[in-house]
PAMIMI-471217 format. One record per residue (C-alpha): z, y, x; residue number from 1. Coordinates in steps of 0.25 Angstrom, whole numbers. Layout:
BEGIN
R|Z|Y|X|nr
R|Z|Y|X|NUM
...
This chain:
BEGIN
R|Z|Y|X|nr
R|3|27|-26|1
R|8|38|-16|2
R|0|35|-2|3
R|-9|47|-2|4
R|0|53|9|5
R|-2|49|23|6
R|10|42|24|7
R|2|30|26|8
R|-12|32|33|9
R|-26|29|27|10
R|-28|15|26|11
R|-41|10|26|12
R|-48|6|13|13
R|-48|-7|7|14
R|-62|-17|3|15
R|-65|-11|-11|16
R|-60|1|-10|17
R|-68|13|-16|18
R|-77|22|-5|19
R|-75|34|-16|20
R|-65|36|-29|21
R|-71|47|-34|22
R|-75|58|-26|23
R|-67|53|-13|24
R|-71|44|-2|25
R|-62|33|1|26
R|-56|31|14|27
R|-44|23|14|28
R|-31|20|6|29
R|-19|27|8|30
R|-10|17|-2|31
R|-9|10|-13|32
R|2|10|-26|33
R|6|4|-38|34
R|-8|10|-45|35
R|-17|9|-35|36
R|-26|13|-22|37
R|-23|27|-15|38
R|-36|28|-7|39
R|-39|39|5|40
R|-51|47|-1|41
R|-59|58|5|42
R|-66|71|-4|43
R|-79|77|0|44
R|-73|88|8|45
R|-64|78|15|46
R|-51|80|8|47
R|-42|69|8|48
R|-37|62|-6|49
R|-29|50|-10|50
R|-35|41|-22|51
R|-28|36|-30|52
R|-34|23|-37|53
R|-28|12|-47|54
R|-29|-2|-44|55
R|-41|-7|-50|56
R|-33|-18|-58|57
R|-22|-8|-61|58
R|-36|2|-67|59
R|-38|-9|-77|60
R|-25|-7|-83|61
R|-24|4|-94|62
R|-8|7|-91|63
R|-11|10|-78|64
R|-24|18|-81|65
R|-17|26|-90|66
R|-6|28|-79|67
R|-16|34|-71|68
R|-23|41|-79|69
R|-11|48|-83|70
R|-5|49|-67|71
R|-18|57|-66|72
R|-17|67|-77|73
R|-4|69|-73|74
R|-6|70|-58|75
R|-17|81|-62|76
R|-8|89|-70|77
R|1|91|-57|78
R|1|102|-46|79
R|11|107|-36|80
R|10|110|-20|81
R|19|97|-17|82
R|11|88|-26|83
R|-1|79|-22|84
R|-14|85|-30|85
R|-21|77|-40|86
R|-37|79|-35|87
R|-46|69|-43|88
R|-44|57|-52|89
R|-53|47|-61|90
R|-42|39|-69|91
R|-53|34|-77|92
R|-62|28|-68|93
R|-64|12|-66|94
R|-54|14|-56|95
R|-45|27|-58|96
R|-41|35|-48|97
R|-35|48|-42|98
R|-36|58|-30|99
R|-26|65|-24|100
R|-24|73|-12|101
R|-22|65|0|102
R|-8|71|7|103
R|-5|70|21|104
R|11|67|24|105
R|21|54|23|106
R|29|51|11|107
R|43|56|12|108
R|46|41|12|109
R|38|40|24|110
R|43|52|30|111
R|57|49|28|112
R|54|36|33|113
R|49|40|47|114
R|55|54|49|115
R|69|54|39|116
R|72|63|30|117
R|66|77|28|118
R|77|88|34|119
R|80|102|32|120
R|68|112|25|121
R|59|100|25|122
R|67|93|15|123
R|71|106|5|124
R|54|108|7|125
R|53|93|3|126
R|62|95|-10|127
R|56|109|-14|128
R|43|102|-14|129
R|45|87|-21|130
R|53|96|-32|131
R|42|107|-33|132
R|32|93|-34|133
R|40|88|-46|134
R|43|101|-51|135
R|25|104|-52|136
R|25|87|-57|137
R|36|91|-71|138
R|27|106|-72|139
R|17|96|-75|140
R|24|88|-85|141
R|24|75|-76|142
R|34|67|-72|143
R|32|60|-58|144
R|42|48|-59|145
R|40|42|-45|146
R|46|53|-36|147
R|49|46|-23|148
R|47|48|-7|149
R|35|41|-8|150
R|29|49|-17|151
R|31|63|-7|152
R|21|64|3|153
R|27|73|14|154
R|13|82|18|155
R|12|92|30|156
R|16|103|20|157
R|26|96|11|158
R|29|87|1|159
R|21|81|-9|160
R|24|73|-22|161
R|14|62|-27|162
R|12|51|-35|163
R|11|53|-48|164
R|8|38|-51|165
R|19|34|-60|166
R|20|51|-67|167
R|20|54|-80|168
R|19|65|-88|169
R|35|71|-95|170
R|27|70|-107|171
R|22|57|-109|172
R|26|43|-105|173
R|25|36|-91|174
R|14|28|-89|175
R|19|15|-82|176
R|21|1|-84|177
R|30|-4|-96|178
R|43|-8|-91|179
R|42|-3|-76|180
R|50|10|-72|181
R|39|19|-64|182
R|46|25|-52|183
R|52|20|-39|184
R|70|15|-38|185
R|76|25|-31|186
R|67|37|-36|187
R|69|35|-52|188
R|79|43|-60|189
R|91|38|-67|190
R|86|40|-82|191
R|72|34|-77|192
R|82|21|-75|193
R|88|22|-89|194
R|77|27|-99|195
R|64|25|-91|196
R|62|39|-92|197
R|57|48|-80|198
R|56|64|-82|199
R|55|76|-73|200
R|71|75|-70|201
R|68|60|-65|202
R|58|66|-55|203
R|70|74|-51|204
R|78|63|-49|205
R|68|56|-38|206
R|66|71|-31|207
R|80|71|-30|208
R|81|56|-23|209
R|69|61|-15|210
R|75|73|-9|211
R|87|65|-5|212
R|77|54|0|213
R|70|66|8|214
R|83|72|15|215
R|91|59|17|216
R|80|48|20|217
R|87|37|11|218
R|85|34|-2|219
R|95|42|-13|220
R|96|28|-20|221
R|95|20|-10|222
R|88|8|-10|223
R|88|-6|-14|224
R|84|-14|-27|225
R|79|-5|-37|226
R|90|-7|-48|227
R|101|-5|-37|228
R|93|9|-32|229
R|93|11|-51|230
R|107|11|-49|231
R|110|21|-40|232
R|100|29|-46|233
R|108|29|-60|234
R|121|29|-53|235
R|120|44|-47|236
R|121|37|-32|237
R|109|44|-24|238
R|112|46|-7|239
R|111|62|-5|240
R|119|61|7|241
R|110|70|16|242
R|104|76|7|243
R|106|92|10|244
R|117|101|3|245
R|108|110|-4|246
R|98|101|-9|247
R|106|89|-12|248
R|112|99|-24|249
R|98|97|-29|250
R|96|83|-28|251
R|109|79|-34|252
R|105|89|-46|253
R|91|80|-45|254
R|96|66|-44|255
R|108|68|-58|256
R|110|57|-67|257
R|105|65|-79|258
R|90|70|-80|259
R|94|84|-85|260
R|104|85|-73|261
R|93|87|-62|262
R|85|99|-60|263
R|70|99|-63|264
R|60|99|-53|265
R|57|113|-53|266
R|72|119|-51|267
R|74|107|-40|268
R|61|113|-33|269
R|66|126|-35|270
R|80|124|-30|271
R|74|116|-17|272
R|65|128|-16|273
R|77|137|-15|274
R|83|128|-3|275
R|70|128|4|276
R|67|142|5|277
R|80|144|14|278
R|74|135|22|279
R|61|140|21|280
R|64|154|26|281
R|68|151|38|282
R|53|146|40|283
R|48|157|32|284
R|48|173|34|285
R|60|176|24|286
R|51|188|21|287
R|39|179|15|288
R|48|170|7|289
R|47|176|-6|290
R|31|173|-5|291
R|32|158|0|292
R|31|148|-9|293
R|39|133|-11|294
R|27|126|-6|295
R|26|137|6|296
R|41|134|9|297
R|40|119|10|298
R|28|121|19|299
R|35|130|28|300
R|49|121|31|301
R|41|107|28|302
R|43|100|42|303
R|39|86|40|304
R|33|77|50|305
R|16|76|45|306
R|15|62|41|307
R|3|57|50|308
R|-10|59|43|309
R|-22|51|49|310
R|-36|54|48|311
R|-44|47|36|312
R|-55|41|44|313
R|-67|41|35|314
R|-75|29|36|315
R|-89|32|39|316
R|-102|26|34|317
R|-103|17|22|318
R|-91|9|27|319
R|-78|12|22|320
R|-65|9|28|321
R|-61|-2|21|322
R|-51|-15|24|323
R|-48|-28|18|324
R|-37|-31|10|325
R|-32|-44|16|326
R|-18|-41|17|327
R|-21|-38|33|328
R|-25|-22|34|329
R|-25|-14|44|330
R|-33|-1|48|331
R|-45|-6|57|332
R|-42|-21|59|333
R|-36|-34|51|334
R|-23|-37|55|335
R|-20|-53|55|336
R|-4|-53|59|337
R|1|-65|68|338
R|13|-64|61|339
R|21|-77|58|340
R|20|-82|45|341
R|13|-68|42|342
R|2|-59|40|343
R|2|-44|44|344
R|-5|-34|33|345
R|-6|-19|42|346
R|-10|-6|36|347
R|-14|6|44|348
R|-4|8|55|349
R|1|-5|58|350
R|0|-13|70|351
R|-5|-28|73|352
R|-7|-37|81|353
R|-24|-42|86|354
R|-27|-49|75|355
R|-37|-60|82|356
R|-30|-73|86|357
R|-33|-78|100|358
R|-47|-84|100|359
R|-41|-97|102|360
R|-35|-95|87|361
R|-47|-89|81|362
R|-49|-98|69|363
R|-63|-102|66|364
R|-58|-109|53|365
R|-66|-102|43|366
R|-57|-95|31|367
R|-49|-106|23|368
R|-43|-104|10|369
R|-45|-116|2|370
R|-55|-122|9|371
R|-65|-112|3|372
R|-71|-104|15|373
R|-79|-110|27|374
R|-88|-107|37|375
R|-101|-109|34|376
R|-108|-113|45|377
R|-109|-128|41|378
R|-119|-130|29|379
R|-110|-140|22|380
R|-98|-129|22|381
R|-109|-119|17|382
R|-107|-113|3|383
R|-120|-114|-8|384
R|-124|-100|-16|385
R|-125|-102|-31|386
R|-141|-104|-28|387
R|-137|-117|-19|388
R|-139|-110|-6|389
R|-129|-111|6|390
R|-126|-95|11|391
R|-135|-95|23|392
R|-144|-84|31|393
R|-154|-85|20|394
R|-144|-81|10|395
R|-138|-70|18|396
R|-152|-64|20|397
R|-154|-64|4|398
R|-141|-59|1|399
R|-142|-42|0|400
R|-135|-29|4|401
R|-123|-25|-5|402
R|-127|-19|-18|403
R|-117|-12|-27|404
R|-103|-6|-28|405
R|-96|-19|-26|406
R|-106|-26|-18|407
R|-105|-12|-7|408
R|-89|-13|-8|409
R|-90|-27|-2|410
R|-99|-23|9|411
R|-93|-10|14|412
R|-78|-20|14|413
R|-85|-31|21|414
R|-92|-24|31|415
R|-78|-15|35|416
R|-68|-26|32|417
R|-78|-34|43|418
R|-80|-22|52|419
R|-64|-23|54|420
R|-66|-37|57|421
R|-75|-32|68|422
R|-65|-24|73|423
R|-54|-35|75|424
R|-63|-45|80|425
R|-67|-34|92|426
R|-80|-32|87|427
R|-82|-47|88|428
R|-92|-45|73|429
R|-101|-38|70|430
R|-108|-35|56|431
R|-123|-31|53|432
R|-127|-19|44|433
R|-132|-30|34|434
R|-118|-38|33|435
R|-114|-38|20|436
R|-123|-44|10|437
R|-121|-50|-4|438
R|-127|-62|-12|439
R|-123|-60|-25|440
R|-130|-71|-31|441
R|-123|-81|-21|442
R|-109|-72|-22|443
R|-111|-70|-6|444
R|-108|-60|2|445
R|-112|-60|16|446
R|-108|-55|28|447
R|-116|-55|40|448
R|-108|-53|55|449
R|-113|-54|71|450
R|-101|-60|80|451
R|-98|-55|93|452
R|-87|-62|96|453
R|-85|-76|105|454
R|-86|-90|97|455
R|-71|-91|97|456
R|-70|-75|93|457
R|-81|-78|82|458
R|-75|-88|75|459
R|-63|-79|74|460
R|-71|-67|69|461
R|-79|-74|59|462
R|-68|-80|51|463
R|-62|-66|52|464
R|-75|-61|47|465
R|-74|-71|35|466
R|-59|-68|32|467
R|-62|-54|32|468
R|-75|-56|22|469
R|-67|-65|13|470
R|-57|-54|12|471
R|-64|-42|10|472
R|-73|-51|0|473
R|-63|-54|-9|474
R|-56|-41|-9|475
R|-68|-33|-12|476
R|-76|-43|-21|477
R|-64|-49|-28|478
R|-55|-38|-29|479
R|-65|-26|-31|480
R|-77|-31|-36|481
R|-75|-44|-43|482
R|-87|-40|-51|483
R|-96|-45|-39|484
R|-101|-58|-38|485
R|-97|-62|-22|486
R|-88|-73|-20|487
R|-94|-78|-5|488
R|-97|-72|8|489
R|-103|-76|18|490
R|-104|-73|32|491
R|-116|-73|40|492
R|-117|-74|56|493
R|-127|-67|64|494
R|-130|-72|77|495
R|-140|-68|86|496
R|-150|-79|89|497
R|-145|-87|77|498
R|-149|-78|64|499
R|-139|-79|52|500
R|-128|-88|51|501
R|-118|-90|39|502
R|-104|-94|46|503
R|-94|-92|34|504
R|-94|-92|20|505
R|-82|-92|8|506
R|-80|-90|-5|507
R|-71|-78|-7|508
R|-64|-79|-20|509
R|-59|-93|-19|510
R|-55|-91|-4|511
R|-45|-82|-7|512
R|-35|-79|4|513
R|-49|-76|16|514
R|-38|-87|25|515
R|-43|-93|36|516
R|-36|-104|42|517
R|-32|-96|54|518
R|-24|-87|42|519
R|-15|-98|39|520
R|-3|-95|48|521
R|-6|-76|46|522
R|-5|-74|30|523
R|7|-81|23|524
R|20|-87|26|525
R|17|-103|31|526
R|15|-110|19|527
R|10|-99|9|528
R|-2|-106|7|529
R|-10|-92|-3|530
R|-17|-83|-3|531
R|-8|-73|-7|532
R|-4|-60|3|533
R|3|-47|2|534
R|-3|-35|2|535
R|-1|-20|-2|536
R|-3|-21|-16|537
R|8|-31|-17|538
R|16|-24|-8|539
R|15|-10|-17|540
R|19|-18|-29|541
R|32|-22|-23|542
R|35|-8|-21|543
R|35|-6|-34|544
R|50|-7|-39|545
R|52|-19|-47|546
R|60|-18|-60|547
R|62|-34|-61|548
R|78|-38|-61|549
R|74|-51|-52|550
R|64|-45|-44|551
R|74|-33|-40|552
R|84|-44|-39|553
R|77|-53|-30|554
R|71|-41|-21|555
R|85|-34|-20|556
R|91|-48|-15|557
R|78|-50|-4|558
R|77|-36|2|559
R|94|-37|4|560
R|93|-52|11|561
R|79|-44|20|562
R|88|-32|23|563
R|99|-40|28|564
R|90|-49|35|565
R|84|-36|40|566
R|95|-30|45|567
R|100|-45|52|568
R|88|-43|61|569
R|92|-29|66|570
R|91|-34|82|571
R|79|-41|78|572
R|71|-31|70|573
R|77|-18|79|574
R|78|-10|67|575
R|87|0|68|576
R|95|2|54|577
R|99|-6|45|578
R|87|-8|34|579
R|88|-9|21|580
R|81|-8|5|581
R|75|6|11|582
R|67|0|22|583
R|65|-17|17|584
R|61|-18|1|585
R|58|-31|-9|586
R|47|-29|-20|587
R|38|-38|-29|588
R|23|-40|-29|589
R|25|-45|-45|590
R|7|-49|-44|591
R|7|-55|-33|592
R|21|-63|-33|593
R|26|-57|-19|594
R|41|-51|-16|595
R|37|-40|-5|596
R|46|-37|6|597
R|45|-25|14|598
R|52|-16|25|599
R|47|-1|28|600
R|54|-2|41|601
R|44|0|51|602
R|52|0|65|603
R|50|-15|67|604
R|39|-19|76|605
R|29|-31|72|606
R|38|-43|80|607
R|52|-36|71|608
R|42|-35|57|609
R|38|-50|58|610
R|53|-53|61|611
R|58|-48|50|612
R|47|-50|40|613
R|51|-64|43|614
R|63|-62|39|615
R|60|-53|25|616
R|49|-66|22|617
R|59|-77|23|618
R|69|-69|14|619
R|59|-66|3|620
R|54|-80|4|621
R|68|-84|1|622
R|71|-73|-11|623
R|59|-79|-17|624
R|62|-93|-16|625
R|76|-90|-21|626
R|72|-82|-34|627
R|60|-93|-37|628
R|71|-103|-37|629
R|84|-97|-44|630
R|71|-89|-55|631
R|72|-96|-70|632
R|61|-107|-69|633
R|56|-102|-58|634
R|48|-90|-63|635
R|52|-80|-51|636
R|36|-75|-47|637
R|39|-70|-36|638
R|34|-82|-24|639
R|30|-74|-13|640
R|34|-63|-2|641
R|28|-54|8|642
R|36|-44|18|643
R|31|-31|23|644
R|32|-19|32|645
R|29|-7|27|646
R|26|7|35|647
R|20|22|34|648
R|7|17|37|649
R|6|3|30|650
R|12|-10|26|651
R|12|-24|34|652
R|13|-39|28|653
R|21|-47|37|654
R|26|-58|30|655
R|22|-66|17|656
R|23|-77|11|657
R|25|-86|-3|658
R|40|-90|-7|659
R|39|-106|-8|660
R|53|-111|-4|661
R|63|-106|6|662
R|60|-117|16|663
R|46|-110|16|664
R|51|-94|16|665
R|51|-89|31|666
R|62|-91|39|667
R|66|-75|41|668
């Protein structure tokens, strides 16, 4: 979990989320990982920090508490001018946690990304640095293991190593799970290949493959399927073309076959050190150098674009900034996509299109998923309470404020979650100071509104209103607090002249997807009749490098027959190279069943994205098909697909669907 730079911006917190981890006040997210949450936090005296919090599922698991446990006794043993300092941490709390300090820059993936590579004394500084890092990391008796460009932010005054999630110490065993290799294709050493084993001269390795990232812009290795880049890796054949004369002697030395064959950290610091004092004087007086130090070098020749670093905009008042998971997220408004045969998911940054339909196709339907949810303004469609009595005025008025953690949690998600509801229906709902309240003895929680809005506009905004409840519902109840009792809301009208009226009403567990018939044609690919969609999570896990022959097989075989079908569309899609493994990728989401296709070529506008996530849909579709059919009694798991875009600020979901038979995949 790297995103405590600014390489992505701030992006608002999600129902559940904790207001304070320890001492810090919670003000958004800034990514997430393969162990969990990183959360914007806020100190006292305003300094900025990113939280670090396992995923609470992953908290009950003692291999992974012990892991970090130990990353946090191991990160406080490690200090260095190019490192990301260790503030605070509870590993033993209900759910464990870390703090470090929030630092402002892009990762050098990002950088290079936008920018290119890093030239001249800018890139000497860059090496001086991530060796000096390394160098502080082995003085410390740690070994870091997933050195890599996303693991260096580039700051306004340098470089900075991060991550310690997969660390261990050189005297003691790693803590990972049994059979998977910890560290990323393309970024592990040779003898990490062959024995499994990873010391301080594997760490030089990866810095060497990250300083010919940094001065060439193109992977040493290349990419591709990760047994092919295994290959290259132990075959010597890394891409230093570009990389310059008097530094590339040093990487060479850092990327040989044999561990004792590469220098240690603290001679490749010192050496890079040697090359970026002739560049240094000629920014500093010749006369002072004796008196500047490394980190004052780097400063003084360190001339990389500021990555852009927005404002943390502190919610004010009792009501946090949160925003429902729903697989439809973006900074102040919920997206719905028209896309065809698609949803769009955007995070902060992204663009959309006004999410209201026309009025005249503004469902009134109320939400539909398996008959279970209904308006309630007929008495025979009227849900009974366990005492026997319909959910009415009356019970509404008996029902009280929240009262508890779990109970406040709900509140604070419903009333923002409904508050950006407001904001996309143009202020066409309103909500009373007293609009959330809870009957714990009927498992209701109701929620009272005043509409603004005309009666074809109304309609629309209250089974909006009802989505978002239903949503917001489960994801807080069901995923955070499934201790509490609720399993109905109810939504109560208040119209002047007319007192209190219930208008909708569902049972949240069993109505499981929050559809609304209006949904049908804006989730899946026609005919996925489920509730399942993508999301981040599952995205993050199919960045995860698999080590499964078939899955490497069968992902290898669908990003080739997406790259060729990319690069067909040339004309179509106005891209302007030819793409290929760097920029379109194939991964598995092994819980939920999903092959993930994603492309971080971003130059494509919305018209060129659909067009070609057509096209990745209908080829995924097809691979899975294939591999169901040709798999030994059918036992492939793997049945559906979702494509992606993914940028500096975000990721978006364009396409999904479930891989029934090829007559069914998308036509592409």
């Amino acid at each position: 979990m790297s995103e405590n730079g600014s390489g992505g911006r701030v992006r608002p917190a999600r129902p559940g989320d904790p207001s304070r981890i320890g001492p810090y006040r919670i003000v958004g997210r800034l990514g997430a990982g393969g162990m969990g949450t990183v959360h914007a936090g806020v100190a006292a005296d305003g300094t900025r920090v990113a939280v670090k919090v396992i995923h609470p599922e992953q908290a009950q698991e003692p291999e992974f508490r012990a892991r970090f446990r130990r990353e946090v006794h191991l990160s406080s043993r490690v200090t260095g001018p190019h490192l990301v300092p260790l503030l605070a941490a509870d590993p033993d709390a209900q759910t464990p946690w870390l703090a470090t300090a929030y630092v402002p820059g892009p990762t050098l993936n990002q950088h290079v990304l936008a920018h290119g590579p890093l030239t001249e004394a800018s890139l000497y500084a860059f090496a001086a640095a991530t060796a000096g890092a390394l160098a502080s990391i082995h003085a410390a008796g740690v070994v870091h293991r997933d050195v890599k460009p996303q693991n260096v932010l580039l700051t306004p005054a340098g470089p900075r190593v991060l991550d310690f999630g997969i660390a261990h110490a050189a005297d003691g065993t790693s803590v990972t799970r049994t059979g998977v290799m910890s560290g990323t294709p393309g970024w592990i050493s040779p003898e990490q290949y062959r024995q499994g084993t990873a010391g301080p001269a594997g760490d030089l390795f990866a810095w060497g493959a990250l300083v010919a990232y940094a001065a060439t812009g193109r992977l040493p290795f290349g990419a591709g399927a990760p047994d092919v880049v295994a290959f290259r890796v132990m075959s010597g054949e890394a891409d230093l073309d570009g990389v310059p004369a008097p530094l590339r002697r040093i990487v060479e030395r850092a990327l040989a076959q044999e561990p004792g064959d590469r220098p240690s950290a603290a001679r490749a610091a010192e050496e890079c050190g040697a090359l970026l004092a002739s560049q240094a004087t000629q920014v500093v007086n010749a006369a002072a150098m004796p008196t500047v130090t490394a980190v004052d070098m780097v400063a003084a020749v360190w001339d990389v674009p500021a990555g852009d670093d927005p404002t943390w905009q502190l919610p004010s008042g009792g009501s946090r900034a949160r925003m429902r998971r729903a697989g439809i997220v973006v900074a102040a408004a919920v997206v719905v996509g028209g896309l065809a045969g698609g949803a769009v998911a955007l995070l902060p940054g992204g663009t959309g299109k006004d999410p209201r339909p026309p009025a005249s196709a503004a469902s009134s339907s109320p939400l539909a998923s398996a008959g279970s949810a209904h308006p309630a303004a007929s008495p025979a469609a009227q849900r009974q309470g366990t005492s026997g009595e319909s959910a009415s005025a009356q019970t509404f008025a008996r029902a009280r404020a929240a009262q508890g953690a779990g109970e406040h949690d709900v509140a604070r998600a419903v009333l923002h979650d409904e508050g950006v509801v407001a904001q996309e229906l143009g202020d066409g709902a309103e909500f009373t100071p007293d609009t959330v309240r809870f009957a714990p003895s009927r498992r209701e929680i109701y929620l009272s509104y005043r509409l603004t809005a005309d009666e074809q506009g109304a309609m629309y905004a209250e089974t909006e209103i009802a989505k978002n409840m239903c949503l917001t519902a489960r994801d807080v109840v069901l995923r955070l607090h499934p201790d509490l009792p609720y399993r109905h809301y109810v939504l109560v009208k208040e119209e002047q002249g007319q007192g209190l009226q219930v208008t909708w009403q569902d049972d949240f567990v069993a109505n499981s997807s929050c559809r609304s018939a209006a949904d049908d044609d804006t989730g899946q690919e026609p005919g996925t009749a489920e509730d399942w969609q993508p999301d981040e999570d599952g995205l993050g896990n199919a960045m995860i490098p698999s080590t499964d022959g078939t899955e490497i097989r069968v992902a290898d075989r669908t990003a080739r027959k997406i790259i060729t079908g990319s690069n067909a569309m040339r004309g179509t899609l106005g891209t302007d190279r030819v793409l290929g493994n760097a920029e379109i990728k194939v991964g598995f989401d092994t819980g939920n069943s999903v092959m993930y296709v994603w492309s971080d070529y971003v130059q494509w506008n919305q018209e060129q994205v659909e067009s070609w996530a057509s096209m990745a849909a209908g080829e995924a579709c097809r691979a899975l098909v294939t591999q169901r059919e040709s798999a030994s009694g059918g036992s492939w798991p793997y049945s559906r697909y979702a494509v992606a875009e993914i940028g500096g600020s975000g990721y978006l979901m364009i396409r999904w669907g479930t891989a029934t038979s090829r007559s069914e995949c998308p036509a592409g």
